[in-house]
N, C-alpha and C positions, 0 to 999 in steps of 0.2 A: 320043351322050352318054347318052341313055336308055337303050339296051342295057349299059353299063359304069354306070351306077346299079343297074338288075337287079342285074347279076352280083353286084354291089356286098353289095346287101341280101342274097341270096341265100347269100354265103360268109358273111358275118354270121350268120348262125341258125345256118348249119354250125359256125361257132367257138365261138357261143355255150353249141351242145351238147355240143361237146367240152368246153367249160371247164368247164361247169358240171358236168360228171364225177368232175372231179378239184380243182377249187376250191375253197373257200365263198364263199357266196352272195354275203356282202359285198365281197369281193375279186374277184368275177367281171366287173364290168363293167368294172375296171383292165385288165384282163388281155385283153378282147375288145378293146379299143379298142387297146394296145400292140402286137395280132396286126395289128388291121387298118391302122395307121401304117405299122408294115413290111410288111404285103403291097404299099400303096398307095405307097411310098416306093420297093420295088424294082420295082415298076411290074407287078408281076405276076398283077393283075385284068384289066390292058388292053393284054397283050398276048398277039397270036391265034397267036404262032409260037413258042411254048413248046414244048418237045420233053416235058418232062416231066409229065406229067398235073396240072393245078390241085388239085384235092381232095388229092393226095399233098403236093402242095408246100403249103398251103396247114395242112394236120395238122401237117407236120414244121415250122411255123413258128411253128405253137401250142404242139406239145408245148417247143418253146424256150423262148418267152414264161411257161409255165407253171413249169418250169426255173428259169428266171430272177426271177418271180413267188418260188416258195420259198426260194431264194439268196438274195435280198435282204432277206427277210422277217426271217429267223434263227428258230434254232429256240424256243420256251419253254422254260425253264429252270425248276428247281426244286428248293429247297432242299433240304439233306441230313436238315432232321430233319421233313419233310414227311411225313407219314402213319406214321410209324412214332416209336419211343423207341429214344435209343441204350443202351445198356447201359452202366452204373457203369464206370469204367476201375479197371481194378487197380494194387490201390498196390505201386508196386516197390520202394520204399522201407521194405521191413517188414527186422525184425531176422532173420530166417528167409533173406532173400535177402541179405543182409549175410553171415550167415554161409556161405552157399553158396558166392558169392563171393570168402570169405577161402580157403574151402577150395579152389576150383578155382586163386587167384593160390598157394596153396601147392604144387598137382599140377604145374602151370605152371613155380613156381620149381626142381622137384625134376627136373624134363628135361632133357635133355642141351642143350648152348649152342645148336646151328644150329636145336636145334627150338622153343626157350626163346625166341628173340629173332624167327624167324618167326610165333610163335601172341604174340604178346607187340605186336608190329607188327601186324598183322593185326586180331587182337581187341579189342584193349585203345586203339589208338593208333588205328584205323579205316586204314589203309595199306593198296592194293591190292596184288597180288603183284606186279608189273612196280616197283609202288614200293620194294619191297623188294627186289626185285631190282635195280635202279638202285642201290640203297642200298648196299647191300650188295655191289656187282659179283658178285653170282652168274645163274649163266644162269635166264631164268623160270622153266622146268620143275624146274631142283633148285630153287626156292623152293615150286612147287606140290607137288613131292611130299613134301617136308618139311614144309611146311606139314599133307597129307594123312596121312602116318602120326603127328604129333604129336595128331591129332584122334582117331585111332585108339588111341593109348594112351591118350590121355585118358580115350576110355570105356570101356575097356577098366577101367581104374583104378577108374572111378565107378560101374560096375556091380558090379565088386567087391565094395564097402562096401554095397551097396544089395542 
């Protein structure tokens, strides 16, 4: 009974300095005493026919505890405007993007129908291509490549002017 008290104390200092590596301070003596429940629970201070070396088994029980210890804890969180300023949002609502907008729903209206009602669905209506194409019974890829040369003359169109 004295020898397995030894042992006892003895893997105690060992866990202690482990944890206290990787712990803080306050949290440290949670975390020794959870190692030493389950060492003592799996009974594996008092028993001499261990194949696998004590100190090893005895670390790979802490580093768990300690695992387990930051899992449970959760992590600190911290607000978005913490240390920092966000910058003004831009107003989209100005007459300048009003107008842009009239201009692009008029480039838009001046295209041909299959590419008119793909950039039309897509943009305007937020529809993904498979929706469209659903919609539409056409196979995905002609709705993606319609889609991708309608975008193509677009800017094509808007560089122009520009």
């Amino acid at each position: 009974m004295n020898h397995e008290k030894e042992i006892v104390m003895r893997v105690a200092t060992e866990i202690e300095n482990l944890v206290r590596a990787k712990v803080p301070l306050h949290d440290a003596p949670d975390v020794v005493q959870a190692v030493l429940q389950s060492c003592i629970q799996a009974g594996y201070l008092s028993r001499p026919d261990l194949t696998i070396p004590r100190p090893a088994l005895v670390r790979t029980i802490t580093q768990r505890r300690i695992a387990d210890h930051y899992r449970n804890r959760g992590l600190p969180t911290v607000g978005l405007t913490d240390g920092f300023e966000l910058p003004e949002p831009e107003p989209y609502d100005t007459p300048e993007r009003r107008d842009q907008y009239r201009q692009l729903r008029d480039k838009v209206a001046k295209l041909g129908e299959p590419y008119q009602h793909v950039i039309e669905s897509r943009y305007f209506h937020g529809c993904s291509d498979r929706e469209i194409a659903h919609e539409t019974r056409m196979p995905l890829e002609t709705v993606r490549t319609r889609r991708k040369r309608a975008v193509r003359i677009l800017r094509k169109q808007l560089d122009l002017e520009m």
